[in-house]
C-alpha positions in Angstrom: -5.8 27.2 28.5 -3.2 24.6 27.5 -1.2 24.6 24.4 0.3 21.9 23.3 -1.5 19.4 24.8 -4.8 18.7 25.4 -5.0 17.4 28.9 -3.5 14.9 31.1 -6.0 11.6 31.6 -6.1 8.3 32.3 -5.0 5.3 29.7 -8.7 3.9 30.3 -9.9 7.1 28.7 -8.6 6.5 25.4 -10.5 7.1 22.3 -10.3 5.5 18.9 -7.9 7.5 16.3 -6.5 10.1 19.0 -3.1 10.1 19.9 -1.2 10.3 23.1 2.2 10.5 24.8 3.4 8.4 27.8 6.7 7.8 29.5 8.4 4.7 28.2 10.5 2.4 30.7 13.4 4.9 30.1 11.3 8.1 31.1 11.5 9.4 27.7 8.1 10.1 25.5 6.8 7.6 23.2 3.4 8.4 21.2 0.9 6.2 20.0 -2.6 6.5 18.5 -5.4 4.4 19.9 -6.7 2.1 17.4 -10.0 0.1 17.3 -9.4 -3.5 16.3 -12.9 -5.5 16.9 -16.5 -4.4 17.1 -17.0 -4.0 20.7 -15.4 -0.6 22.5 -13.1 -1.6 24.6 -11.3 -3.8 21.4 -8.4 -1.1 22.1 -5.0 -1.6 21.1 -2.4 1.1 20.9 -0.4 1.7 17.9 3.1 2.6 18.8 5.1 5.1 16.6 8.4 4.8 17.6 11.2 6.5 14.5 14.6 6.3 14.8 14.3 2.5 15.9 14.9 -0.8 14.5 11.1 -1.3 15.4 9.1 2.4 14.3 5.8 0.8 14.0 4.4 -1.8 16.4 0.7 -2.9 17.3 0.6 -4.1 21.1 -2.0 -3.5 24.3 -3.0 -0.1 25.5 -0.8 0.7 28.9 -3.0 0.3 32.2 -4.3 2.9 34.3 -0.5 5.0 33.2 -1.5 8.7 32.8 -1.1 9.6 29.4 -0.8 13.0 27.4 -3.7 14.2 24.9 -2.1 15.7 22.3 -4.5 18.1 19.9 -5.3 17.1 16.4 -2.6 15.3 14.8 -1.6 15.9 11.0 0.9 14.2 9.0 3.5 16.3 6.9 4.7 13.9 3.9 7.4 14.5 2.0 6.2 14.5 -1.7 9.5 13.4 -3.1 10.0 10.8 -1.2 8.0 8.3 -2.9 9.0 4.8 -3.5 6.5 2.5 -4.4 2.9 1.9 -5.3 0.2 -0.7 -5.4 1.4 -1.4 -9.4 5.1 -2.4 -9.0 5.2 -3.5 -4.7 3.4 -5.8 -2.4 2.4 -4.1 0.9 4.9 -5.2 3.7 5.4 -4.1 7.3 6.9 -0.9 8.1 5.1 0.8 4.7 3.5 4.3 5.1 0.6 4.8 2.2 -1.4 7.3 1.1 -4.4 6.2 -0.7 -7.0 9.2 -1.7 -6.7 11.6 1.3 -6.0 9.3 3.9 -2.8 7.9 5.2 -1.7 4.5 6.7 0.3 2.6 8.0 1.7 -1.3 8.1 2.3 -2.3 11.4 3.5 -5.8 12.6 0.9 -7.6 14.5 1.7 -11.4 15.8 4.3 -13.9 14.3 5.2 -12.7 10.9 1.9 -11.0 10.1 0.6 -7.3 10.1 -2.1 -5.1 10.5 -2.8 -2.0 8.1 -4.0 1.2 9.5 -5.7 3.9 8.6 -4.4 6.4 10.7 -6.4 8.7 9.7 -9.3 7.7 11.7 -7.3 4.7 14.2 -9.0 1.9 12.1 -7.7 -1.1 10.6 -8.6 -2.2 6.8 -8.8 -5.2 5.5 -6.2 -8.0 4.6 -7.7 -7.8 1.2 -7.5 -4.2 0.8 -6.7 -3.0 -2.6 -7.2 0.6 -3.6 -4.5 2.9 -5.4 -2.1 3.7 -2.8 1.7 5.5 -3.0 4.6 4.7 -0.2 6.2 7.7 1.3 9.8 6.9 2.9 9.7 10.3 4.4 6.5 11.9 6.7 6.2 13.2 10.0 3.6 13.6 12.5 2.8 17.1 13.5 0.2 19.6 15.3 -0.4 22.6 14.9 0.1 25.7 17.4 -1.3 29.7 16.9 -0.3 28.6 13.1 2.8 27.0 13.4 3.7 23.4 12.9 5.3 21.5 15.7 6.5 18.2 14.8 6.4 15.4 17.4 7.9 12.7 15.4 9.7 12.3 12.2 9.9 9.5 10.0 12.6 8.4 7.4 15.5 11.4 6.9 13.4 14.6 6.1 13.9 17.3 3.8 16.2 19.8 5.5 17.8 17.3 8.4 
C-alpha cells in the first residue's frame, strides 16, 4: 500500500477536481488540479498551482500522455488571520483565494486579460456573474493528510510560523 500518493497514471486518466503532480521542464514537481470547463468530458483543463512565482495561479491544457502523480484527497489549510478583503469593500481580481460558505476558490487567469473563478473544491468553474458572500485569504496552503498528520505540498502567501 502507497502512502503519499495514490498511484502513478496516465495524464488521459485525469478526473475532474483531483489533483496531481508532474515533472515541469526543469524536473522539479508542479501540481495542478483537473478542472472541468464545458459540458462534455473531455472539456479538461488543468489548473496550475504554482507559489513562490510571479505566476501562482494559471488555467492552461492538461499535459499529453506525461505520467502524472495521484495525490490522495487534498485539503486546504487557511490561515484565518490573513484575511484581506471581501465581496463588500473589493472586486474579485486574478490571483484572489476566497472562501465562500465551506468551499474555497480560486481566480485564475484565463486568455488576454480575463479570468476564470474556481471552485476548487470540486474542480468547477462559477460563473462570471457569481456573487455570494465571499472572504480573501492572502495566506493558505494545500495539504493531505497521512496516519493523522498533515503534509503540505504547497504553500501560498508567507504562512504563520515561516
Amino acid at each position: 500500500m502507497l502512502l503519499g500518493i495514490e498511484r502513478v497514471m496516465d495524464a488521459g486518466e485525469c478526473e475532474p477536481g483531483r489533483f496531481y503532480l508532474k515533472l515541469n521542464y526543469n524536473d522539479d514537481p508542479s501540481i495542478f488540479q483537473c478542472v472541468k470547463v464545458g459540458d462534455d468530458d473531455d472539456d479538461l483543463m488543468a489548473l496550475w498551482l504554482t507559489p513562490g512565482t510571479d505566476r501562482p495561479l494559471g488555467l492552461e491544457t492538461i499535459p499529453d500522455h506525461e505520467p502524472l502523480v495521484a495525490l490522495p484527497p487534498v485539503h486546504i489549510r487557511v490561515d484565518a488571520p490573513s484575511m484581506y478583503a471581501s465581496n463588500r469593500t473589493t472586486a474579485i481580481r486574478p490571483g484572489m483565494f476566497l472562501v465562500s460558505n465551506d468551499e474555497a476558490f480560486v481566480v485564475a487567469p484565463s486568455g488576454f486579460r480575463g479570468y476564470s473563478t474556481i471552485n476548487i473544491s470540486t474542480g468547477l468553474p462559477v460563473p462570471k456573474r457569481w456573487a455570494p458572500d465571499w472572504l480573501a485569504f492572502s495566506r493558505w496552503l494545500l495539504v493531505i493528510e497521512d496516519n493523522g498528520e498533515e503534509i503540505p505540498i504547497a504553500s501560498f502567501g508567507e504562512t504563520s510560523g515561516s
